[in-house]
C-alpha positions, 0 to 999 in steps of 0.5 A: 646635199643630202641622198635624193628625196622626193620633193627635194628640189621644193624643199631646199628652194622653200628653205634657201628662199627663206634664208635669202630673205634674211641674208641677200647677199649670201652667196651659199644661199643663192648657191643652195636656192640654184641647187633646188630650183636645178632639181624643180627644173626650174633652169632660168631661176636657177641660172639667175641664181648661180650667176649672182651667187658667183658675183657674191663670192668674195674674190679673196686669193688668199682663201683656198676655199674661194677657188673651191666655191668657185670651181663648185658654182662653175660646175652646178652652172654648167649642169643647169645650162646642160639641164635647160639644153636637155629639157628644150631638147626633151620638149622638142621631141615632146612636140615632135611625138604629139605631131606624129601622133595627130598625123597618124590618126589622121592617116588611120582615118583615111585609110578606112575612108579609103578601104570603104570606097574602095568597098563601094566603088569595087560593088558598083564596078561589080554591077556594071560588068555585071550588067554588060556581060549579061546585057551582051547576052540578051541582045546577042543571043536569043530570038527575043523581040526588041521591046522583050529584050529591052525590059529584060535589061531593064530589070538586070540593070535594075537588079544590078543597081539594086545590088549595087545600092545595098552594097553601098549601102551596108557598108556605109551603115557598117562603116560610120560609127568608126569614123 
């Protein structure tokens, strides 16, 4: 019952522990072992505790001090169920914020993924029109045989697909250390 301290909780139960082990059916002992078992956070022991301390406590209606203890135990009983709901509780959330933690890498993950498809698939649509609209010109324009003009979109397809290719290309390169 003294001014918080560190290790308090540890201290206080080592010691009850050792009183009880002389004394096991001396409610304040098992009172003091909940007490520091409360502050270890050690909710199912100290309940256990409690409980059998307010067992022991002697039922006699004269003694003023009896409804005192236990209106004292009552209390430290509900703050150790009060305790045991708030660390489920906290523990819950625990669980919730690692979860959201997991789905949120994964989320990053895809969406690099995603931005270097994107990359790619941009570069290659890129080259295709490419291709097109110069292929357009070669066979529309011009008084080129068809054989001259069938190499010549050979070789822009080819230059196309080879821009197209480094493109990809670089970007996987750029790309796969950060996956």
């Amino acid at each position: 019952m003294a001014v918080p301290f560190a290790e308090q909780g540890e201290l206080l139960s080592r010691i009850a522990a050792q009183a009880l082990a002389l004394y096991p059916q001396d409610h304040i002992f098992h009172f003091r072992l909940a007490a520091g078992q409360y502050l270890c956070g050690d909710f199912d022991g100290a309940l256990d505790n409690i409980d059998t301390a307010l067992r022991l406590l002697p039922a006699n209606a004269w003694r003023t001090s009896h409804s005192l203890l236990q209106q004292q135990y009552l209390t430290r009983r509900e703050a150790i169920l009060n305790g045991s709901a708030e660390a489920r509780h906290a523990e819950t959330q625990r669980e919730r914020w690692e979860q959201q933690d997991r789905a949120n890498a994964a989320l990053v993950g895809t969406l690099q993924k995603s931005t270097v498809r994107s990359v790619e698939l941009v570069a290659i649509f890129t080259a295709a029109i490419a291709f097109a609209v110069g292929s357009l010109n070669v066979t529309l324009n011009g008084n080129l045989t068809l054989g001259a003009r069938l190499w010549m979109l050979a070789g822009l397809g080819g230059g196309l697909s080879i821009f197209a290719l480094t493109i990809v290309g670089g970007t996987w390169l750029i790309t796969r250390g950060s996956k």
